[in-house]
C-alpha positions in Angstrom: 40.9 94.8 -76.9 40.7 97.3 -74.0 40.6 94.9 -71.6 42.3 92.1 -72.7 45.6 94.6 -72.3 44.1 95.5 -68.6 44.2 91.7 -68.5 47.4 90.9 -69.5 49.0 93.6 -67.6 47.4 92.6 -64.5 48.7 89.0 -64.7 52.0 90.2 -66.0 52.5 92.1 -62.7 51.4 89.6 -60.6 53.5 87.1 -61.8 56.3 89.3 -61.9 55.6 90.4 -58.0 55.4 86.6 -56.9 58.4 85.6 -58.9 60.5 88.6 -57.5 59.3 87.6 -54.0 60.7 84.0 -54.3 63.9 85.5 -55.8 64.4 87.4 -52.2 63.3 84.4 -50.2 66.3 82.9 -51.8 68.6 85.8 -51.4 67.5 85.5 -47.4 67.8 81.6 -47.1 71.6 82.4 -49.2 72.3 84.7 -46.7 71.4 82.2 -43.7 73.5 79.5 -45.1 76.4 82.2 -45.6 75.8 83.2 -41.7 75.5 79.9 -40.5 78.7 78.5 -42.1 80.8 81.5 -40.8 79.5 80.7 -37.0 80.5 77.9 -37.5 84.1 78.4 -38.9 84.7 81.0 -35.9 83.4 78.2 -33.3 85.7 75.6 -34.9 88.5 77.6 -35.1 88.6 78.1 -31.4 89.3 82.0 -31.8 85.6 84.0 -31.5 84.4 87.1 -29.2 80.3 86.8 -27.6 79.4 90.5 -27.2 76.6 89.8 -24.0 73.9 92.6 -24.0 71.6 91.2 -21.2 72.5 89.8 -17.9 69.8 87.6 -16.1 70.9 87.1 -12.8 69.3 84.3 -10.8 67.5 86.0 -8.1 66.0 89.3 -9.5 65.3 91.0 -12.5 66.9 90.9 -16.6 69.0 93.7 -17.3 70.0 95.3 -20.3 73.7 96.4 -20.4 74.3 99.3 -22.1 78.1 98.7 -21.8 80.5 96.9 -23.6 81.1 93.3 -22.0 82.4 90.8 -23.4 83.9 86.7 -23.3 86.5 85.6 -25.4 87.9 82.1 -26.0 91.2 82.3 -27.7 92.2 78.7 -27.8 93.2 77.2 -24.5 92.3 80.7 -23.1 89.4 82.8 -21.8 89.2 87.0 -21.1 86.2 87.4 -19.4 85.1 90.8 -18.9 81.3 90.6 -17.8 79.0 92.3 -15.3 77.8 90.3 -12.2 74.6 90.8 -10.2 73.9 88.2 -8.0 74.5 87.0 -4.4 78.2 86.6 -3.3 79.2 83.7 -0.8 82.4 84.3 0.0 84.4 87.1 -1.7 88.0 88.7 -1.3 87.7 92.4 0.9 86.5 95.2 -1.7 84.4 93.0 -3.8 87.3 90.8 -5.9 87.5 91.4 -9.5 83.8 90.2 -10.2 83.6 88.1 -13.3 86.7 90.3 -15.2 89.7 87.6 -15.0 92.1 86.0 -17.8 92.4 82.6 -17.2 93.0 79.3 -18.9 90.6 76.9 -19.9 90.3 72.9 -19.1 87.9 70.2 -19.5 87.2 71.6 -22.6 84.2 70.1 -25.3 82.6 71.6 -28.3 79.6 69.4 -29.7 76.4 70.2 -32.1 72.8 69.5 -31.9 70.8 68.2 -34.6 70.1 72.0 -35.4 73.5 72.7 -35.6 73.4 74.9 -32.0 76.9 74.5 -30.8 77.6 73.8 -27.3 81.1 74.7 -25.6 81.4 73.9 -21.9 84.9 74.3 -20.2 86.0 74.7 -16.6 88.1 77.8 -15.3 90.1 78.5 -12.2 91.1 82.0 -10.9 92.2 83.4 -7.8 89.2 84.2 -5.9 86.9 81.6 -7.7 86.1 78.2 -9.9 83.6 78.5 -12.6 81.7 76.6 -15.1 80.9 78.3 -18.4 78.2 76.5 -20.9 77.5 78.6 -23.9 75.1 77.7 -26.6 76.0 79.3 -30.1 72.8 79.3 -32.4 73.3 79.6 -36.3 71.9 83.0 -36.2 75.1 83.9 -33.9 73.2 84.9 -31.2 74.5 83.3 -27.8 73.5 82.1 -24.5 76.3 81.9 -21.6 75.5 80.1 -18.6 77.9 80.7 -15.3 78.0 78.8 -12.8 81.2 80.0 -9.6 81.5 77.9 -6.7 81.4 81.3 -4.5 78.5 83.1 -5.9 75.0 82.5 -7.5 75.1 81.3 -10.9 74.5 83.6 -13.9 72.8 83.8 -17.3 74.2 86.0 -20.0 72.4 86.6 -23.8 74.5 88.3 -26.7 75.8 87.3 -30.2 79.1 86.3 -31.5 81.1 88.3 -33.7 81.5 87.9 -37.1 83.3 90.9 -38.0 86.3 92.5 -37.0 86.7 95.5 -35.3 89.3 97.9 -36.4 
């Protein structure tokens, strides 16, 4: 009888360690979908901040920025306030305003891949330069920025898109 209980307990608590594992690889997947849909709300809408953490600049070395930068479409509009570290071609005296400018966007296209990565690309025009931004927005949120200026080396930028809002 003894060990008929040891038995019975021992398959009772496997079963109920399997089943509660299943329950949280729902609860994750749930949480994914929930993610994924709000990424791509906040892409649709036209209205979303990237928050870049790592610059990879095309001749030298990653680097991690401990600083806030940032890029920000807000409809027809871009803030850009990002680091740059890279060979200049031609540049106003002093060093120009780098890659921090306010502009407004054109040749603007938003398009998916079949794993729902979101691509924006747009055009920009300031002052001192012309640029090409192509960001990819994963489902996760985390994003990839690609820059490419007509007056300096292009670019790279990694960070993730906010979901909430900062007070």
């Amino acid at each position: 009888m003894k060990r008929f209980r040891l038995r019975l307990f021992l398959v009772m608590g496997i079963a109920l360690f399997f089943g509660g594992q299943s329950l949280l690889a729902q609860e994750a997947k749930s949480k994914k979908e929930k993610k994924a849909q709000l990424v791509k709300e906040l892409v649709n809408g036209g209205r979303y901040t990237v928050e870049v953490t790592r610059a990879l600049p095309m001749g030298g070395r990653s680097v991690n920025l401990t600083s806030l930068y940032s890029l920000e479409l807000r409809g027809d509009s871009v803030l850009s306030y990002l680091p740059y570290f890279g060979r200049a071609y031609s540049v106003p005296y002093g060093g120009g305003e780098r890659m921090r400018f306010t502009s407004t966007m054109t040749e603007h296209t938003l398009s998916y891949d079949k794993k729902g990565t979101a691509r924006i690309i747009f055009k920009t025009r300031t002052d001192e330069d012309s640029y090409t931004f192509n960001i990819q927005i994963f489902k996760n949120g985390s994003s990839t920025i690609q820059v490419t200026p007509v007056n300096r080396q292009a670019i790279t930028y990694q960070g993730d898109l906010l979901t909430e809002k900062k007070e």
